[in-house]
MIDOSE-1310 file (N, C-alpha, C; in nm, 2 decimals, decimal comma, always signed):
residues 204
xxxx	+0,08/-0,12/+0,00/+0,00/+0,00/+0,00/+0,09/+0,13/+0,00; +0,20/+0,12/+0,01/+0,35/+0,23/+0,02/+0,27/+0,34/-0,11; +0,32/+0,44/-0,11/+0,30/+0,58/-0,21/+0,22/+0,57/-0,31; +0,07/+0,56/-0,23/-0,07/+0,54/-0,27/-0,13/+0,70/-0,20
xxxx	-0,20/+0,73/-0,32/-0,21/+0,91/-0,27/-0,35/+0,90/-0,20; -0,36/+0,99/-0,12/-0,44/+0,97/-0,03/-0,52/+1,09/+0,05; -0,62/+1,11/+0,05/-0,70/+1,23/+0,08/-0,80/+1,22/+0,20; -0,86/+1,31/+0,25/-0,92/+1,33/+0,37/-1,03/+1,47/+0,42
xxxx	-1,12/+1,47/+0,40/-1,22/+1,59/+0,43/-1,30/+1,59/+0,53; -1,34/+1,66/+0,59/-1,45/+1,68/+0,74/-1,44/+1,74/+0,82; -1,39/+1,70/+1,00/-1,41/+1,78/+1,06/-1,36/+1,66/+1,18; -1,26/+1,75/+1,27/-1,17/+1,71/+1,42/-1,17/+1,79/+1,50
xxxx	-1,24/+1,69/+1,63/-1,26/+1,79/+1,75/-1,18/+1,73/+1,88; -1,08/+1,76/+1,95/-0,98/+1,75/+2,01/-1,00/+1,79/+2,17; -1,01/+1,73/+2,27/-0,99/+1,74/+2,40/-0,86/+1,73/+2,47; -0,80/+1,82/+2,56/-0,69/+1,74/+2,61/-0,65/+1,81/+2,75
xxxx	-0,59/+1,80/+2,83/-0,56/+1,84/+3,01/-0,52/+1,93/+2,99; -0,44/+2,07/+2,91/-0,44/+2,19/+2,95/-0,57/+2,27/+2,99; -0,50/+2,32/+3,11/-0,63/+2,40/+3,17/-0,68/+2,49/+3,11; -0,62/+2,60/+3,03/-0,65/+2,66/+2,89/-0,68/+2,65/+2,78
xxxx	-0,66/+2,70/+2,68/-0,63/+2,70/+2,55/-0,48/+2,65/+2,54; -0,48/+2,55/+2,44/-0,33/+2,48/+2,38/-0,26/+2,57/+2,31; -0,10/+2,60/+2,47/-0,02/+2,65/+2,41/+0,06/+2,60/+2,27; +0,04/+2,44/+2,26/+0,14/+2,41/+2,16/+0,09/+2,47/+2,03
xxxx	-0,04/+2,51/+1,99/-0,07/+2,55/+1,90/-0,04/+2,69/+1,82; -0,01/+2,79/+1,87/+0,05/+2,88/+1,90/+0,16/+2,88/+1,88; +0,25/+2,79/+1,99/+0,39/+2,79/+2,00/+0,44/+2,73/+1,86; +0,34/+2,61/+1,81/+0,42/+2,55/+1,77/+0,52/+2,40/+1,81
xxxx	+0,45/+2,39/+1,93/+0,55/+2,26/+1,99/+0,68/+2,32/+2,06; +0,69/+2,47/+2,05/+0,78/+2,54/+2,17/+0,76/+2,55/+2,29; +0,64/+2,52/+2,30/+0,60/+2,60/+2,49/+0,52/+2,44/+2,53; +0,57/+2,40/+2,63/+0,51/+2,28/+2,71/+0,35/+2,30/+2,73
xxxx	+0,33/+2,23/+2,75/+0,12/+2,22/+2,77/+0,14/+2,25/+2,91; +0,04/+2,33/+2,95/+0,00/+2,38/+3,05/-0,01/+2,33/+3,20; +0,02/+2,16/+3,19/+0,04/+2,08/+3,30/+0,14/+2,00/+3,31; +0,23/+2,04/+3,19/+0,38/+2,02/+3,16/+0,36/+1,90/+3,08
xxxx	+0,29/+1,84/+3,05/+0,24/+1,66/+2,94/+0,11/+1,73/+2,93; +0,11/+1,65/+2,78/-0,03/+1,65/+2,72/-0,09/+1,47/+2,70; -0,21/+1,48/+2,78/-0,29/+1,42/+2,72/-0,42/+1,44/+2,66; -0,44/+1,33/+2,54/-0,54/+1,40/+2,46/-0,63/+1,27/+2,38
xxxx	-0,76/+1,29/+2,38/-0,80/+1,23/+2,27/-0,88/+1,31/+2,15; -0,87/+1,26/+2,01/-0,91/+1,33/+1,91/-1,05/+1,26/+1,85; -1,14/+1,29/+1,77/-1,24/+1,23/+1,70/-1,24/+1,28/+1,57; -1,29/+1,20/+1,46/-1,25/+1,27/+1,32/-1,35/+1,16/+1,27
xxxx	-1,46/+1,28/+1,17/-1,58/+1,23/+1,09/-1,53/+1,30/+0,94; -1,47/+1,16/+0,87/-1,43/+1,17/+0,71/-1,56/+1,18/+0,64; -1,61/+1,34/+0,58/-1,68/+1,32/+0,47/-1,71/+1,29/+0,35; -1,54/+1,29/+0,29/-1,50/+1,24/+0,20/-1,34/+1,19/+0,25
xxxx	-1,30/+1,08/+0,18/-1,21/+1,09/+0,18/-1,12/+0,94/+0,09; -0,98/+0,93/+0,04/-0,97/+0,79/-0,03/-0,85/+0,75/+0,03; -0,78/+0,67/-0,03/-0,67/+0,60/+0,01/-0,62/+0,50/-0,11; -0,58/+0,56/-0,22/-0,57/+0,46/-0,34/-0,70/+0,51/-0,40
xxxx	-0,73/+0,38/-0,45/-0,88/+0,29/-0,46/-0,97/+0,29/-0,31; -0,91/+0,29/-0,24/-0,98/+0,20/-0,11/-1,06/+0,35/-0,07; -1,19/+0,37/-0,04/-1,27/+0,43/+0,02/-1,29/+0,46/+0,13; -1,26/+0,61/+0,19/-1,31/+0,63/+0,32/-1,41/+0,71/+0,38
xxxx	-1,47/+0,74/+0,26/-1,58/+0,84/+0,31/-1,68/+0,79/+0,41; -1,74/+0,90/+0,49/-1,77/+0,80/+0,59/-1,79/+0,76/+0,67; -1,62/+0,74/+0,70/-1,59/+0,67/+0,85/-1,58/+0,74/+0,98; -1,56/+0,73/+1,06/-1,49/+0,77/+1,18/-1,40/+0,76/+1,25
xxxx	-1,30/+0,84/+1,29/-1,22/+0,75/+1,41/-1,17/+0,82/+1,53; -1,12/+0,75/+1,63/-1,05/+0,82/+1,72/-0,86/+0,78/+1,78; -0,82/+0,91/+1,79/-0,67/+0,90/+1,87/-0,70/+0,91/+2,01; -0,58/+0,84/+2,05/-0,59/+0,90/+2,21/-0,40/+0,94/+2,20
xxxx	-0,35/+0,99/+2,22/-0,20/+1,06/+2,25/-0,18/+1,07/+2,40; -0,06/+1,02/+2,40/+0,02/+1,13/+2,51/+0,13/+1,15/+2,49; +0,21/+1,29/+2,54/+0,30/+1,32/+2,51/+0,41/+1,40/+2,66; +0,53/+1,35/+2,66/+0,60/+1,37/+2,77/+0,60/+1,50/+2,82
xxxx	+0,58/+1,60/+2,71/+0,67/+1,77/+2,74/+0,68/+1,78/+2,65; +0,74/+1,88/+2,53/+0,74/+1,96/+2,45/+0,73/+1,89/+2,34; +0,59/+1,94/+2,29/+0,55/+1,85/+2,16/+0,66/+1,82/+2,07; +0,71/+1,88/+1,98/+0,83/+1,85/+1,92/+0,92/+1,81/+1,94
xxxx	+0,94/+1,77/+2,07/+1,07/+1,68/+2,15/+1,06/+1,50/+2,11; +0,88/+1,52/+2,04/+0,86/+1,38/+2,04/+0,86/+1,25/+2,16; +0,89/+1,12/+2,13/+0,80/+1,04/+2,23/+0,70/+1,03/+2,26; +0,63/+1,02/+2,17/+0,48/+1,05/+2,16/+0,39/+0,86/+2,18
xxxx	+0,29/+0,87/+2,24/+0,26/+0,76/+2,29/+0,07/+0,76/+2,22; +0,09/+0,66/+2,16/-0,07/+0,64/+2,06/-0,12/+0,56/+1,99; -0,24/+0,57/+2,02/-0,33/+0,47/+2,00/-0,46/+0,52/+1,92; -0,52/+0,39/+1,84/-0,57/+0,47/+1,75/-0,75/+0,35/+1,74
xxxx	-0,82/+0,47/+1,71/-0,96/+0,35/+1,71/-1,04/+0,35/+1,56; -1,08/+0,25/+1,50/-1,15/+0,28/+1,37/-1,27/+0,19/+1,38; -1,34/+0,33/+1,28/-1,52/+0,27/+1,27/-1,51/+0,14/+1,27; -1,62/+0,07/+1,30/-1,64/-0,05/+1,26/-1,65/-0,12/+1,15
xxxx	-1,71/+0,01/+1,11/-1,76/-0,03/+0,96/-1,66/-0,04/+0,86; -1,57/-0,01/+0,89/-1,41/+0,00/+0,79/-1,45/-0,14/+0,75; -1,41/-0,15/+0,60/-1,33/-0,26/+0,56/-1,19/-0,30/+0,60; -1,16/-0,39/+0,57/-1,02/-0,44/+0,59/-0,89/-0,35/+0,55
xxxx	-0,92/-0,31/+0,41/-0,84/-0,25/+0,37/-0,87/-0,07/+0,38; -0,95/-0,05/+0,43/-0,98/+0,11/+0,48/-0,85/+0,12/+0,62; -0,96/-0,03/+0,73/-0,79/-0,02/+0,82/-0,67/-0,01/+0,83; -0,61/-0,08/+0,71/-0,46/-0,07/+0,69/-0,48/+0,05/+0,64
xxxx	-0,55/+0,15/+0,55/-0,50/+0,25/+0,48/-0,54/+0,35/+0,60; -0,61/+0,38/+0,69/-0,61/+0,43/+0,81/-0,51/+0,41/+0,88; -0,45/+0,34/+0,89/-0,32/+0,26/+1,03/-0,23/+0,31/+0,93; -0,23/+0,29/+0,78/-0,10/+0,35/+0,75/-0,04/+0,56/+0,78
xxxx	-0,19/+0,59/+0,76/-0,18/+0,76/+0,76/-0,14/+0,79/+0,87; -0,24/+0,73/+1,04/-0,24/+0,75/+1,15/-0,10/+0,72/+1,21; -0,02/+0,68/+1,13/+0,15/+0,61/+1,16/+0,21/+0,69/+1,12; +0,16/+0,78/+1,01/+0,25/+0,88/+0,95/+0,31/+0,81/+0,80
xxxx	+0,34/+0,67/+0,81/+0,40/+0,58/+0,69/+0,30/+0,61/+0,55; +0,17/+0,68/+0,52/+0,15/+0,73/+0,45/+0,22/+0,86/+0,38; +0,30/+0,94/+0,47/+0,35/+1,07/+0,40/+0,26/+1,18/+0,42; +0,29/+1,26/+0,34/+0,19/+1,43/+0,34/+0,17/+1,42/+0,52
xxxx	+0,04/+1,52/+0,53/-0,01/+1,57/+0,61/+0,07/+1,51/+0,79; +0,02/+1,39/+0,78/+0,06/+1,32/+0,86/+0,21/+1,27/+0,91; +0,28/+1,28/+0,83/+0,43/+1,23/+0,82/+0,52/+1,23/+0,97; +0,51/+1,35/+1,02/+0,56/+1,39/+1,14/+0,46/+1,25/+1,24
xxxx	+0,41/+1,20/+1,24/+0,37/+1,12/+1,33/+0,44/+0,99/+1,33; +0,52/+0,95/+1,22/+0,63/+0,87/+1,16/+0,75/+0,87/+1,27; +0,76/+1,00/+1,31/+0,94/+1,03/+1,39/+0,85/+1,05/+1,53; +0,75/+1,18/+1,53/+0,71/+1,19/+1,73/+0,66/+1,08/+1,80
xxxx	+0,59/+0,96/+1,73/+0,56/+0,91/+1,81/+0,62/+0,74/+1,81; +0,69/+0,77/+1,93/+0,77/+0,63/+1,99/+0,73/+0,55/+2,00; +0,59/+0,52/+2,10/+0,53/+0,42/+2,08/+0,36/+0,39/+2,04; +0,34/+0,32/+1,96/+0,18/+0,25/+1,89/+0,13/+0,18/+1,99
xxxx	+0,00/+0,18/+2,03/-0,04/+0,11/+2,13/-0,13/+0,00/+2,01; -0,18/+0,03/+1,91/-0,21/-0,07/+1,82/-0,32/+0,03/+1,75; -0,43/-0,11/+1,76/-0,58/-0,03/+1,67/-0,67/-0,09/+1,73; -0,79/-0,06/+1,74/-0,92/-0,13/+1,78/-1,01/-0,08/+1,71
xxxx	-1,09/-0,15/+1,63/-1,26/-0,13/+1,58/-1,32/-0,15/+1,71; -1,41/-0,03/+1,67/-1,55/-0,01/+1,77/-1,65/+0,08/+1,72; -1,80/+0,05/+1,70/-1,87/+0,18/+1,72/-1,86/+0,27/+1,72; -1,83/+0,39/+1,66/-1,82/+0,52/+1,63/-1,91/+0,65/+1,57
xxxx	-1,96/+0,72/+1,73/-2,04/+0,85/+1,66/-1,99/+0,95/+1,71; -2,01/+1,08/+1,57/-1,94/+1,21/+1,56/-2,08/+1,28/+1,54; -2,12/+1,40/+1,59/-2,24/+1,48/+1,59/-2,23/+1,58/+1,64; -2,29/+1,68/+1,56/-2,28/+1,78/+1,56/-2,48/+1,84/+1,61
xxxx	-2,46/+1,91/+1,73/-2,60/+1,98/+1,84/-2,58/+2,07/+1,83; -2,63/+2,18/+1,78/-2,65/+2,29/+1,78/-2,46/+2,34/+1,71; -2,40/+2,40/+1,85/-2,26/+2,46/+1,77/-2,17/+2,35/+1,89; -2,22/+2,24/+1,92/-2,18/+2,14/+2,02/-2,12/+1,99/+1,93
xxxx	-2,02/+1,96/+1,96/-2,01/+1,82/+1,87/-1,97/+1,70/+1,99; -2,07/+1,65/+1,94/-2,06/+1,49/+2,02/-1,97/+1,38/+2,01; -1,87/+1,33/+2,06/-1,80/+1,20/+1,98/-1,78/+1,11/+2,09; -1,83/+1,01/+2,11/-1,84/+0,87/+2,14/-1,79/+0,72/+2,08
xxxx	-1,71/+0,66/+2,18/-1,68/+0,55/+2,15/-1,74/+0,47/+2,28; -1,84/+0,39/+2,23/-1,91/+0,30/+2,41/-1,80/+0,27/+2,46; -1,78/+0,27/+2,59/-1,73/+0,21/+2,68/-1,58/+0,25/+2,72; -1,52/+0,39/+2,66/-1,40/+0,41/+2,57/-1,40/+0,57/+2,58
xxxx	-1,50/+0,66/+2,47/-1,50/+0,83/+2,47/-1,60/+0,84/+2,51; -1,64/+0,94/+2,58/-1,78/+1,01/+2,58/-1,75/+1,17/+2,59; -1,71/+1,22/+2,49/-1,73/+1,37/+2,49/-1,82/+1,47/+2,44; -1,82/+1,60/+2,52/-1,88/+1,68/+2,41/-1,80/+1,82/+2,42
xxxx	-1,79/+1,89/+2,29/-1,72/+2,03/+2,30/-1,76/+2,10/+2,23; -1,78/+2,22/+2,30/-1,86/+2,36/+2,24/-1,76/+2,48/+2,20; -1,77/+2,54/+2,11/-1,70/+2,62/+2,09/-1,69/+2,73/+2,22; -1,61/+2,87/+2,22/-1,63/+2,93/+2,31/-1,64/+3,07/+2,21
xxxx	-1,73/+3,15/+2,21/-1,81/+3,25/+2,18/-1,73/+3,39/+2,21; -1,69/+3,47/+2,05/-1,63/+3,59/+2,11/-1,72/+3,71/+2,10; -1,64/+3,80/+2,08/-1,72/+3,90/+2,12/-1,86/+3,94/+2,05; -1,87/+3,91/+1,95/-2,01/+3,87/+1,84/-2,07/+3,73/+1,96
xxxx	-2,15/+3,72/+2,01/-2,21/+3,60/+2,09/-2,26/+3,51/+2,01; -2,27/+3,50/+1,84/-2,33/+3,44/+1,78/-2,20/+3,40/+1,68; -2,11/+3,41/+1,73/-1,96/+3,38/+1,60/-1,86/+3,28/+1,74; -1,75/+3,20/+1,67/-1,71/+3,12/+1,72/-1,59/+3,23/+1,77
xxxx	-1,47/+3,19/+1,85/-1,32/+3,26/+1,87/-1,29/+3,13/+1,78; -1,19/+3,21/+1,69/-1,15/+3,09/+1,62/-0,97/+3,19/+1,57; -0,91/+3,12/+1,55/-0,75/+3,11/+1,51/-0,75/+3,12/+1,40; -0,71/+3,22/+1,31/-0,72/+3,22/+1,15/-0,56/+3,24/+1,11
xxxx	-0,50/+3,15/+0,96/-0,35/+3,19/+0,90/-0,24/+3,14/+1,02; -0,31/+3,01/+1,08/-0,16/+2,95/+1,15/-0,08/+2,87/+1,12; +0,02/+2,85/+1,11/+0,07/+2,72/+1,07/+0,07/+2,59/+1,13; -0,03/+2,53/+1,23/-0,06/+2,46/+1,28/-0,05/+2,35/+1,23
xxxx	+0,03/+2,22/+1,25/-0,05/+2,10/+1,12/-0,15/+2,06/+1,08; -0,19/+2,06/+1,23/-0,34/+2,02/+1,21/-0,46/+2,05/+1,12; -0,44/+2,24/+1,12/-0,53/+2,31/+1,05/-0,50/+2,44/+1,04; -0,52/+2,54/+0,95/-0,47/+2,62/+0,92/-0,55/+2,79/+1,06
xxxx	-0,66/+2,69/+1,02/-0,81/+2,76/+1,08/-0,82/+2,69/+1,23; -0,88/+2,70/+1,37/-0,86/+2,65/+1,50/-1,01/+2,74/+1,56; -1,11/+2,66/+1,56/-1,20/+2,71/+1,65/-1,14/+2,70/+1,84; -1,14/+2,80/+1,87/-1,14/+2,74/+2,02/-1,27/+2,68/+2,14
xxxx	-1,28/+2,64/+2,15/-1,37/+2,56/+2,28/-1,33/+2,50/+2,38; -1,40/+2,44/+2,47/-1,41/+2,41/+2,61/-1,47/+2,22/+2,57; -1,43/+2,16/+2,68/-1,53/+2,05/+2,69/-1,60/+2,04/+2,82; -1,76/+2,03/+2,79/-1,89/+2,02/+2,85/-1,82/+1,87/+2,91
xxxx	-1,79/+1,76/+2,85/-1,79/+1,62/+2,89/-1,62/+1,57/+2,81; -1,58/+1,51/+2,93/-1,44/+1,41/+2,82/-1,43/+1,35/+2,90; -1,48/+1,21/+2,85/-1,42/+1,08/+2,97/-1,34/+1,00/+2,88; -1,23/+0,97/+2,89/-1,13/+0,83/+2,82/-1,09/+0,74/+2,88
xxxx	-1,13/+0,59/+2,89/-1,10/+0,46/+2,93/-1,05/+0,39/+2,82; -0,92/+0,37/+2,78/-0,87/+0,30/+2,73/-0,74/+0,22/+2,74; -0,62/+0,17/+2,68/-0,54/+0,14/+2,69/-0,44/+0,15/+2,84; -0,53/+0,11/+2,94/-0,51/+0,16/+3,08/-0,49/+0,30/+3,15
xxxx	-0,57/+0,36/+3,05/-0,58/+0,52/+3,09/-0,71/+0,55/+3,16; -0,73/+0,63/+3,21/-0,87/+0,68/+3,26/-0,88/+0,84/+3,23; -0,93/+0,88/+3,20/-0,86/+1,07/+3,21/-1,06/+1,09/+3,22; -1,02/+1,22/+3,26/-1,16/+1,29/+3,26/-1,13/+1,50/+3,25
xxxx	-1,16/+1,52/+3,10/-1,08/+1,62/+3,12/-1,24/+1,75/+3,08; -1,35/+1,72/+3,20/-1,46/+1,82/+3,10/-1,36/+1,99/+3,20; -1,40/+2,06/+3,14/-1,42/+2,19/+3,17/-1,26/+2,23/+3,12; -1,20/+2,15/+3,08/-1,04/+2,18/+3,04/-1,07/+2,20/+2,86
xxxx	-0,93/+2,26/+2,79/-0,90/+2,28/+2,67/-0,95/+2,21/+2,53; -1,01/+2,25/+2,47/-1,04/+2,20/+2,34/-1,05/+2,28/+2,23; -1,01/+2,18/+2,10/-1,04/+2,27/+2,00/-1,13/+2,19/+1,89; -1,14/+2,23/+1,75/-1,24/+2,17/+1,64/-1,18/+2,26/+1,58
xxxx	-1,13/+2,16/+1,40/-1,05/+2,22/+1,27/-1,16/+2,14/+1,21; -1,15/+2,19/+1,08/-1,19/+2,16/+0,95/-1,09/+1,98/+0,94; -1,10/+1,90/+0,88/-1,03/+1,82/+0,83/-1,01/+1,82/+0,71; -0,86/+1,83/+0,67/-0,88/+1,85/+0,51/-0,69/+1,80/+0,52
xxxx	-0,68/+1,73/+0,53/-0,54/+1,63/+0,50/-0,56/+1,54/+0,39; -0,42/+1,54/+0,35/-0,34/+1,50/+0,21/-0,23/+1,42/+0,20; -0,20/+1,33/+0,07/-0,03/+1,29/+0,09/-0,03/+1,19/-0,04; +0,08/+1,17/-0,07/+0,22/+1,22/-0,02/+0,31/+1,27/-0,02
């Protein structure tokens, strides 16, 4: 499946233990997260997207990360969850991106992160309530994050022209709910840091 081009469109909404807004985003991976480690889990609803031939429109998935201290220092620790509904080969071409071993967008995930905790299929819902998005994995995620409202009460605070990898564009928000039970983690991060980008990754 090696240098198979590969595309990605939708929408990622991110939870994680700084008690604020994520300095790395901003910094850049220069300034430590707010509690000196980040932990995080991510949700991501592909509305389009391919892998070759292989098809991902669609799907869903989730990350969970952690990271020692200064994002760019790497050692990054991750695990990764996909719809159920994947086919066989959507998973490898998902496991390949989520590795970074796809190239483009992703690549840096190749070198930061040291260790893979694997993959697991599960049930996966992403929803969007009002300006609220839901993402659930039974037994696993139960989040919800709302943007946080600037000075217009009816417009998001959002981060525009960053170099961010993630996304160029950065809504800021809060999480209402973040519970994560997984790969012997527990975290519970509501009233702490979150964001929501566009999803629109590429490669190779």
């Amino acid at each position: 499946m090696a240098d198979q081009g590969w595309a990605m469109k939708g929408e990622l909404v991110l939870s994680c233990n700084c008690t604020v807004f994520c300095p790395c985003v901003l910094s850049l991976g220069s300034h430590p997260p707010t509690e000196g480690y980040c932990q995080t889990w991510a949700g991501f609803r592909i509305d389009a997207g391919h892998f070759g031939e292989v098809e991902l429109s669609g799907l869903n998935l989730g990350l969970v990360m952690e990271i020692p201290g200064y994002m760019s220092r790497g050692n990054w620790t991750a695990g990764l969850f996909i719809d159920k509904r994947a086919s066989v080969y959507a998973v490898k071409a998902l496991t390949r991106i989520f590795t970074g071993k796809a190239g483009g967008t992703t690549s840096l995930l190749s070198i930061l992160v040291g260790k893979f905790l694997g993959v697991e299929q599960a049930p996966i819902t992403y929803e969007t309530r009002d300006r609220t998005r839901i993402f659930q994995i039974p037994k696993i995620i139960d989040g919800a994050v709302t943007p946080i409202s600037g000075k217009d009460r009816d417009k998001d605070t959002v981060i525009s022209n960053s170099e961010y990898w993630i996304a160029p564009e950065i809504i800021v928000a809060r999480s209402d709910k973040s519970k994560m039970r997984a790969f012997g983690r527990n975290w519970n991060f509501a009233g702490r840091s979150a964001e929501i980008c566009k999803l629109d990754w590429r490669g190779p």
